[in-house]
DRENBA-837665 format. One record per residue: x, z, y of N, C-alpha, C in turn; residue number from 1; chain. Coordinates in steps of 0.001 Angstrom, whole numbers, plus 500000, padded with zeros to 6 digits. Layout:
<atoms>
ATOM   n_c1   n_c3   n_c2  ca_c1  ca_c3  ca_c2   c_c1   c_c3   c_c2 resi chain
ATOM      X      Z      Y      X      Z      Y      X      Z      Y  NUM     A
...
</atoms>
This chain:
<atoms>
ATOM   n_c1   n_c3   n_c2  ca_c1  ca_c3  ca_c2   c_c1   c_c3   c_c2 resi chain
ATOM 496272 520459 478959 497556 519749 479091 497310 518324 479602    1     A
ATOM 498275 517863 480332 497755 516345 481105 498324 515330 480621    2     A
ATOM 497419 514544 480317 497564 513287 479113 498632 512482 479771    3     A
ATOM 500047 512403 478960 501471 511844 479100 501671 510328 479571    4     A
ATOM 500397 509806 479038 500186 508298 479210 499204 508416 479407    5     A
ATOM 498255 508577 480850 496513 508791 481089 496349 506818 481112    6     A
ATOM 495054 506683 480911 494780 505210 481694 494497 505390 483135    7     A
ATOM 495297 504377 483563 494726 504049 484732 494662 502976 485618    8     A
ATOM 494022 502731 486809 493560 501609 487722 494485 502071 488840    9     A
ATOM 494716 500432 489197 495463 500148 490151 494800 499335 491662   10     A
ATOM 494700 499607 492396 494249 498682 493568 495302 498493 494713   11     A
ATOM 495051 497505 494961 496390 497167 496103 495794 495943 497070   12     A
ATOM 495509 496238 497755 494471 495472 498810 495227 495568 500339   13     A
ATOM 496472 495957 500675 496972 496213 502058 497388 494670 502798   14     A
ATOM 497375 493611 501632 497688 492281 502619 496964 491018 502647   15     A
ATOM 497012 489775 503102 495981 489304 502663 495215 488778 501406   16     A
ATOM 496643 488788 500467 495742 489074 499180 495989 490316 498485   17     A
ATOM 495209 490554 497174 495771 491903 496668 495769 491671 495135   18     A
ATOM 495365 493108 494872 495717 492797 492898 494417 494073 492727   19     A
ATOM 494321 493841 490998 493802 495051 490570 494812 494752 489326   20     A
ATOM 495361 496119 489034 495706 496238 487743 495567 497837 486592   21     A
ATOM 495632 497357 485419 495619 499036 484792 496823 498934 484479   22     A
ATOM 496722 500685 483758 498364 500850 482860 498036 502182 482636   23     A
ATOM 498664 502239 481067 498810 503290 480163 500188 504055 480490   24     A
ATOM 500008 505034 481232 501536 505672 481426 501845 504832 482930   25     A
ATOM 503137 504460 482411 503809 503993 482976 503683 502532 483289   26     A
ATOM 503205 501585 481963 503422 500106 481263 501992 500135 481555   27     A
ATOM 502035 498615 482678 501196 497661 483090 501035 496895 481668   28     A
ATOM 499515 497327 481586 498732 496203 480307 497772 494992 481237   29     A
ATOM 497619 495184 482374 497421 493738 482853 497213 493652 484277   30     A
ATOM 497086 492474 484829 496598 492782 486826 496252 491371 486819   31     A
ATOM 495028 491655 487646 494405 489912 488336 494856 490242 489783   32     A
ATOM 495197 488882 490179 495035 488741 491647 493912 488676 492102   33     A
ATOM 493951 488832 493657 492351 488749 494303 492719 487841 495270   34     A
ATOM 491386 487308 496401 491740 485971 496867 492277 486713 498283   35     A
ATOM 491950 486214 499667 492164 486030 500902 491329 487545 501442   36     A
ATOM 491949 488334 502097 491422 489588 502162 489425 489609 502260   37     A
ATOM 488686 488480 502955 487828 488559 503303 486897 488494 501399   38     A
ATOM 488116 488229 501036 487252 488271 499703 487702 488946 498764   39     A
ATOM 488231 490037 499547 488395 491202 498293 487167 491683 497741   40     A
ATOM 486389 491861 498522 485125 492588 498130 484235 492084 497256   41     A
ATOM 483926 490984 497642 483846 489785 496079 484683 490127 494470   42     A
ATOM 485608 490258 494881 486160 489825 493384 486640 490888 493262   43     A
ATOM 486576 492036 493624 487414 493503 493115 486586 493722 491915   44     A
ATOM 485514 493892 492174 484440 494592 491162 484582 493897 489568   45     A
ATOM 484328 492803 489655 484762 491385 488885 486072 491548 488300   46     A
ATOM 487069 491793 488875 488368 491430 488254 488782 493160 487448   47     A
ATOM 488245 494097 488064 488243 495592 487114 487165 495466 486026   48     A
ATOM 486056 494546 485817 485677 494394 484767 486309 493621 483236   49     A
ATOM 486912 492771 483968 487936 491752 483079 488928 492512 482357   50     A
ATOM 489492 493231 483207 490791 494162 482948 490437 495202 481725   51     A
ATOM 489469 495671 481962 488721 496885 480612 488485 495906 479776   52     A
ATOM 487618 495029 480119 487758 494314 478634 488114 493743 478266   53     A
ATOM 489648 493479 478470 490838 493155 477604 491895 494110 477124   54     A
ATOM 491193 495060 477379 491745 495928 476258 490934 497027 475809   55     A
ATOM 489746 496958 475695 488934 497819 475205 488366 498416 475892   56     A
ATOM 488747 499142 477562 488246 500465 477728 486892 500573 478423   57     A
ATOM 486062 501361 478419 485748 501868 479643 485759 502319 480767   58     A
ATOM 485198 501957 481681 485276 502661 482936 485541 504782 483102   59     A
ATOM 484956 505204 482335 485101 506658 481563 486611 506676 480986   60     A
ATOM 486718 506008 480251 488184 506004 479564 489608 506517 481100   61     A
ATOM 489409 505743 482105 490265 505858 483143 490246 507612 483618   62     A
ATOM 491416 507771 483633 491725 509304 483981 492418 509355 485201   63     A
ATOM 492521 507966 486161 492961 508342 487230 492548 506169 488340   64     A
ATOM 492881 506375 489422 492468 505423 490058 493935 505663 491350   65     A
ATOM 495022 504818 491625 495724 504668 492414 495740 503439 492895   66     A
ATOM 495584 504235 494967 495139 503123 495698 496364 502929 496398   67     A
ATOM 497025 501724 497252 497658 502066 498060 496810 501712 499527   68     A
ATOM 497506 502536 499878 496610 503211 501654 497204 502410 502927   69     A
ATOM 498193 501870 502867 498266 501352 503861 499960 501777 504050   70     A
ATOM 500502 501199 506035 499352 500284 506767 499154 498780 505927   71     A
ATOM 498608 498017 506933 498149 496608 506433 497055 496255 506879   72     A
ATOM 496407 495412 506152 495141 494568 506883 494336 495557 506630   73     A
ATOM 493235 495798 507659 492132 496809 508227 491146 496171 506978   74     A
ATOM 490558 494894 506963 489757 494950 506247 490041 494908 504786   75     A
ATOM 491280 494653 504041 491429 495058 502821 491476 496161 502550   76     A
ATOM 491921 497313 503529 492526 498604 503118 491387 498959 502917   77     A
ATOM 490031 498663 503989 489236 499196 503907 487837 499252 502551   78     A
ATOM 488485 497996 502305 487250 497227 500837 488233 498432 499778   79     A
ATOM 489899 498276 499591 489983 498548 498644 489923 500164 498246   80     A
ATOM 490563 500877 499475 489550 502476 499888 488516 503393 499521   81     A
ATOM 487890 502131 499820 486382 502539 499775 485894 502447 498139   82     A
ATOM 486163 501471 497462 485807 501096 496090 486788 501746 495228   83     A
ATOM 488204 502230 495482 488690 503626 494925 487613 505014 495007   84     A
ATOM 487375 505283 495959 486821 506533 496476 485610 506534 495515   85     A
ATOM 485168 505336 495772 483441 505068 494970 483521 504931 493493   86     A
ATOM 484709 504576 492820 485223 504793 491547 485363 506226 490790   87     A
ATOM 486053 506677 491918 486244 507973 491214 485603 509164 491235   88     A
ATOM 484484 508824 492445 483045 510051 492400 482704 509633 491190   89     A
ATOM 482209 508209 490992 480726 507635 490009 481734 508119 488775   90     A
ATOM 483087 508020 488482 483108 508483 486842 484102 509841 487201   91     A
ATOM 484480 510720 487594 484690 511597 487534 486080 511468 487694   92     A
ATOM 487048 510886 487849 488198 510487 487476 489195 510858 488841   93     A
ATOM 490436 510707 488882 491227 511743 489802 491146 510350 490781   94     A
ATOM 491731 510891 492034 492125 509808 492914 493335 509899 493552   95     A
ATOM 494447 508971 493362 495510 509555 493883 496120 507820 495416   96     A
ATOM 496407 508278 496694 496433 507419 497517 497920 507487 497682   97     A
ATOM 498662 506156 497783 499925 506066 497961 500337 505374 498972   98     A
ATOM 501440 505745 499880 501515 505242 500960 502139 503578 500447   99     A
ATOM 501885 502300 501024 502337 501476 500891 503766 500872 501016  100     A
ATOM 504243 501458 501693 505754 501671 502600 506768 502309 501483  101     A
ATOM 506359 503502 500804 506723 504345 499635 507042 503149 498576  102     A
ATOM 506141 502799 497968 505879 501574 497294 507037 500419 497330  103     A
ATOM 507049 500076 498331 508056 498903 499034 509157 499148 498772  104     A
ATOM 509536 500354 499200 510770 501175 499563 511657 501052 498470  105     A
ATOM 510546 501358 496891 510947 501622 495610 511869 500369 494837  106     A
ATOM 511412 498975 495696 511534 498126 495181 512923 497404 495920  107     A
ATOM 513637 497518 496189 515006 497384 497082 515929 497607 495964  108     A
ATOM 516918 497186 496583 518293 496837 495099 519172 498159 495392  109     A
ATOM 519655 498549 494281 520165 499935 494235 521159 500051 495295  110     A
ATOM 521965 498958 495599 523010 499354 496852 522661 499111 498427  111     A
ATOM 521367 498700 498325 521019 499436 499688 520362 500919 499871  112     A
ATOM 521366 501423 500808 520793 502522 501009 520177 503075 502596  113     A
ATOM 519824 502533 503007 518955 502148 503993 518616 500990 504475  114     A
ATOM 516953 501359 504234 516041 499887 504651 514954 500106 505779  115     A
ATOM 514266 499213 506277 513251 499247 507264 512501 498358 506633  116     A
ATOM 511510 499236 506478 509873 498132 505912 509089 498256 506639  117     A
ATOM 509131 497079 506904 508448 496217 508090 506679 495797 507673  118     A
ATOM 505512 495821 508459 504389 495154 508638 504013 494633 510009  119     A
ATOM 502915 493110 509852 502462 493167 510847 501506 494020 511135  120     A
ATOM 501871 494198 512810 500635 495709 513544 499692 494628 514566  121     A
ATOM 500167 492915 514646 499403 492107 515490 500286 492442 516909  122     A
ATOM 499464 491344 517588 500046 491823 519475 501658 491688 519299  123     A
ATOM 502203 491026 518758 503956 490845 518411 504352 492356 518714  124     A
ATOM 503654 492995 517784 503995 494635 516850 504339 494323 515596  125     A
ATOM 505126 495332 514892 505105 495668 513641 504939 497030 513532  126     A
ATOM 504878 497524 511855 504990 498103 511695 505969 498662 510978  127     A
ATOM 506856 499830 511481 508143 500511 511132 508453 501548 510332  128     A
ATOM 509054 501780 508935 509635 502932 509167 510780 502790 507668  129     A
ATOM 511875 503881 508202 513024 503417 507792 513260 504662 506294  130     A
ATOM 513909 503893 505444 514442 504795 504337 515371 505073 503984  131     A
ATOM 516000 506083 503554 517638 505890 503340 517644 506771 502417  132     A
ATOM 518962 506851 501619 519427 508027 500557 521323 508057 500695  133     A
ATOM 521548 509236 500274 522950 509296 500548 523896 508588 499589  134     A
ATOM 523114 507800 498026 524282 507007 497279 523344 506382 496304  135     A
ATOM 523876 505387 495596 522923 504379 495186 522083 504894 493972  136     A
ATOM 522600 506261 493433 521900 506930 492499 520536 507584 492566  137     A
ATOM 520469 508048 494262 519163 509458 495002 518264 507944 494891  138     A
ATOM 517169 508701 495306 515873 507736 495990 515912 507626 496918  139     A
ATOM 515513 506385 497382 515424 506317 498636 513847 507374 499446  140     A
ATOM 514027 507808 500799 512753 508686 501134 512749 508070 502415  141     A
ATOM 511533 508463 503509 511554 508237 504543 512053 509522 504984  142     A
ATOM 513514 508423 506207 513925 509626 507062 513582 509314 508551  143     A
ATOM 512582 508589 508744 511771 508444 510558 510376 508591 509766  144     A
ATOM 509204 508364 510692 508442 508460 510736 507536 506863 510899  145     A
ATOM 506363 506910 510431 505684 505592 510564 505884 505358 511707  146     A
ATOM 506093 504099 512534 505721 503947 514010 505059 502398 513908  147     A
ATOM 504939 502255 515313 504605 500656 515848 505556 500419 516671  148     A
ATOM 505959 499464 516716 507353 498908 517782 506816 497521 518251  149     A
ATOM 507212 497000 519535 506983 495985 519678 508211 495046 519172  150     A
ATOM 507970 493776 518339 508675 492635 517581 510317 492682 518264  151     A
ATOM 510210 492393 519923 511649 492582 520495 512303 493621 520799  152     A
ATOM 511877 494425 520705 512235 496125 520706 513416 496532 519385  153     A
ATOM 512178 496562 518753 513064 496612 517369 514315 495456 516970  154     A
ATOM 514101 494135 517506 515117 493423 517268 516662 493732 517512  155     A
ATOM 516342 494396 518798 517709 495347 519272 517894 496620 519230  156     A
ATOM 517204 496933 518094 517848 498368 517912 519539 498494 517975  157     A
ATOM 519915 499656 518509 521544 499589 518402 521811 500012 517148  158     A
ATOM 520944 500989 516224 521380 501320 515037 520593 500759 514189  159     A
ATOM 520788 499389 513116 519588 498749 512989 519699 499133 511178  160     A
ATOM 518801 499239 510532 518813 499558 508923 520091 498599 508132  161     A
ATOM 520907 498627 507407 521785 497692 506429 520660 497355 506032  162     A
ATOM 519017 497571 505505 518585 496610 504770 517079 496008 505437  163     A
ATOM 516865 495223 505211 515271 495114 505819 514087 494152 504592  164     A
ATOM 513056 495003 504739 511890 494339 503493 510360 494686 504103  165     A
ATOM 509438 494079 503443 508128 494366 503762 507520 492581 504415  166     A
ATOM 506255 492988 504118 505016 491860 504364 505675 491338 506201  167     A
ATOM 506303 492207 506996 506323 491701 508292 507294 490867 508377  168     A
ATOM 507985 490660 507488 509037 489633 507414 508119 488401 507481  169     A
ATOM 507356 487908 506955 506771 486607 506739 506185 486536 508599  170     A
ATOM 506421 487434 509467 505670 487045 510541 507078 486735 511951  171     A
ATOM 508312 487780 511348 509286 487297 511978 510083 486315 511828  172     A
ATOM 509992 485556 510663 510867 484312 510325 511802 484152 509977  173     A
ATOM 512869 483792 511046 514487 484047 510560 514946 485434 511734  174     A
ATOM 514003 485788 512495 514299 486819 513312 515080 488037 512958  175     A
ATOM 515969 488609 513045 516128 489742 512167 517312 490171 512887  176     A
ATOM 517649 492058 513289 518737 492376 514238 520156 491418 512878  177     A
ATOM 521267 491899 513965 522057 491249 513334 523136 492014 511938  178     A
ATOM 523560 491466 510859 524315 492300 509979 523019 492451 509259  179     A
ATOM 522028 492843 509231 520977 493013 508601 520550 492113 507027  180     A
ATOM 520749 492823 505840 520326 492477 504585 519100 492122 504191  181     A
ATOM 518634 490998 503623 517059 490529 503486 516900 490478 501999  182     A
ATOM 515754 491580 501828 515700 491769 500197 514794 490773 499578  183     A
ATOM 515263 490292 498299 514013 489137 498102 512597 488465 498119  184     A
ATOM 512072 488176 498970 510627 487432 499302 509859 488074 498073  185     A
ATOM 509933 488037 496877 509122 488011 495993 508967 490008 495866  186     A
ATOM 510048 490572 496662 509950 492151 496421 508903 492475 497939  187     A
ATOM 508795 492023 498475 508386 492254 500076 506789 492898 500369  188     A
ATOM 505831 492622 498776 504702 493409 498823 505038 494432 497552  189     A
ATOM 504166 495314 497366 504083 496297 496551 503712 495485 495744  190     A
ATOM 504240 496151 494080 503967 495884 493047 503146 496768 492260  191     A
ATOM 502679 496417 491303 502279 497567 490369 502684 498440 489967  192     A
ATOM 503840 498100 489552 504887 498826 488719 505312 499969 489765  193     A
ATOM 505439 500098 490896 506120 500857 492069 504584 501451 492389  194     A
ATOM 503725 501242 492302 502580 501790 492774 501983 503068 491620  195     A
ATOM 502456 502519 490485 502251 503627 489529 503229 504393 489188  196     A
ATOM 504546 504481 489974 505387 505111 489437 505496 506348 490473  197     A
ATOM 504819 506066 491201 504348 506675 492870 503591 507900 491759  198     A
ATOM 502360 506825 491858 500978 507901 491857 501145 508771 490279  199     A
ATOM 501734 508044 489156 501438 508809 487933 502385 510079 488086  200     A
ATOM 503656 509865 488573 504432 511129 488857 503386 512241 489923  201     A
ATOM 502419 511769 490623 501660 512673 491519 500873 512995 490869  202     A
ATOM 500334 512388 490099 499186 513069 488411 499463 513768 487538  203     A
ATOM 500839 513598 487430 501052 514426 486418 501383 515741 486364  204     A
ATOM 501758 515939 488123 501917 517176 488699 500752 518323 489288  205     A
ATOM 499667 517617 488944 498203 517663 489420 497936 517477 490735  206     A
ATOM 498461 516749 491063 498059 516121 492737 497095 515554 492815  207     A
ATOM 495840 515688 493497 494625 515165 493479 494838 514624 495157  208     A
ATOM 494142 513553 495330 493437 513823 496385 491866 513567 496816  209     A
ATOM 491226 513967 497880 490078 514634 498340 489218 513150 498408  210     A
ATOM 488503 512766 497931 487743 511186 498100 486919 511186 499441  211     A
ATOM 486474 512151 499818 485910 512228 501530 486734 512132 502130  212     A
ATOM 487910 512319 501780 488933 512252 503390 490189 511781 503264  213     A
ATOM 490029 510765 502051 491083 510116 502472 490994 508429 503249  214     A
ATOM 491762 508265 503947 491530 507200 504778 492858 506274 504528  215     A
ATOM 492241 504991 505091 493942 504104 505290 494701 504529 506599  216     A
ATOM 495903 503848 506671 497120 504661 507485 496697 503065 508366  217     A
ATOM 496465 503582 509430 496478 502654 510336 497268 503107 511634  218     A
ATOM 497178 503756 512466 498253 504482 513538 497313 503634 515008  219     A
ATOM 496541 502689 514934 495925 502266 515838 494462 501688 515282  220     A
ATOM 493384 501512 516773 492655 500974 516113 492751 499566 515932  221     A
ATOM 491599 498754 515185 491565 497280 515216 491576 496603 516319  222     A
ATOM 491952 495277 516147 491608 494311 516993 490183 494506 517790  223     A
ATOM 489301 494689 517061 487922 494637 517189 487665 495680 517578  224     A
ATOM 488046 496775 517662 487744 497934 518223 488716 497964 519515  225     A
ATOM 489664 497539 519468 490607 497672 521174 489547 496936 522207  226     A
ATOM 489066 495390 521839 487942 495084 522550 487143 495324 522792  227     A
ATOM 486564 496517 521834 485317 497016 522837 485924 498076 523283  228     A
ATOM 487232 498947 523040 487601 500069 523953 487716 499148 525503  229     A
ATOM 488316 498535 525510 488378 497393 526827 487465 497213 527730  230     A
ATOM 486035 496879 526851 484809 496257 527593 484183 497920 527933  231     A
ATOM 484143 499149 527459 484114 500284 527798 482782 500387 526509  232     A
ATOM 482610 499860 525856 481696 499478 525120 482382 500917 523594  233     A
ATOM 480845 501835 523017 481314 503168 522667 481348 502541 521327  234     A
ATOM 482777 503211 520354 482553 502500 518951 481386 502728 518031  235     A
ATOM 481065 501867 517545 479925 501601 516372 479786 502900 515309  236     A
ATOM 479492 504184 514808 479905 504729 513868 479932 504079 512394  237     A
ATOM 481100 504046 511719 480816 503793 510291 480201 504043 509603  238     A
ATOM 479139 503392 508685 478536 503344 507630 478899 504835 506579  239     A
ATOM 478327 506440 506454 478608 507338 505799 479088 508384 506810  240     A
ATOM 479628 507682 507919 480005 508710 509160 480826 508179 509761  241     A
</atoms>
């Protein structure tokens, strides 16, 4: 039978800063922030040690590890990914990956019922995709698909979301199509609370997923990789494959 309230770890690494947090069930028992993406990798390890021992547990104790996947910054997704994946081989523990967008989505005020959560994709791109539900009671779901749009493209959509949220707001400014609802600054990254309400409902249903193959949602490559597609220069293989 699957434990009603499992422990578990939280990672959230998709912007330039992130969090680690646990929670019993449902209820967040604590979360550190982490610094500037280049230093997630630094202080992830560090700040999941703190977290167990303030409240007792072990690393063993955790019965599950939820990451969110993206999109977002390449090199957080990738620190925080990777150190999910590597968590949950070394203690045995489930792994469950949540789309970031999902997350976001959750966190919007009950009377919008369609939103567009927005990221930056760089190159005056974002990243797109829209949610809606038919009354303020349903959930909201995605009814498009992830995309990339370029910044003025999307500005004129003719049919533009009643609501708009997500990290890409901080890159458009006051930009925004017109009629368009702006959900509060402080809702615009994923939270904990929305990140576990994701993944523990996917645990509890026995949704696993595969630690070899799961990846972040990127839809393009990096910066750093378009330049050497450019220079004709062949990509580097990653470290494991």
């Amino acid at each position: 039978m699957t434990n009603p309230e499992p422990h578990l770890l939280i990672f959230e690494t998709s912007g330039r800063t992130g969090l680690v947090a646990i929670a019993q069930g449902s209820r967040i028992l604590g979360a550190r922030r982490l610094e500037e993406a280049r230093r997630h990798a630094r202080d992830l390890a560090p700040a999941v040690a703190a977290l167990l021992a303030e409240v007792g547990w072990g690393a063993r104790d955790l019965a599950g590890v939820i990451v969110s996947r993206g999109p977002g910054s390449y090199t957080g997704l990738r620190v925080g990914i990777m150190s999910a994946k590597t968590f949950a081989y070394a203690t045995g523990c489930a792994l469950i990956a949540v789309d970031t967008f999902a997350a976001i989505a959750r966190q919007v005020p009950a009377e919008a019922l369609s939103v567009d959560v927005l990221a930056d994709a760089q190159q005056d791109k974002i990243y797109v995709q829209r949610y809606s539900r038919p009354d303020s009671a349903a959930p909201l779901i995605a009814t498009a698909p992830l995309n990339i749009q370029r910044i003025a493209d999307w500005l004129v959509d003719p049919q533009p979301a009643a609501w708009i949220t997500g990290p890409g707001l901080r890159v458009l400014g006051e930009r925004r199509p017109a009629g368009c609802q702006v959900v509060a600054a402080e809702l615009w990254d994923p939270q904990p609370e929305s990140l576990v309400e994701i993944g523990l409902a996917r645990y509890q249903t026995g949704e696993r997923d595969d630690f070899w193959s799961v990846e972040p949602l990127y839809l393009r490559p990096s910066a750093a990789e378009e330049k050497w597609q450019e220079r004709g220069t062949p990509r580097r293989p990653e470290a494991g494959g």
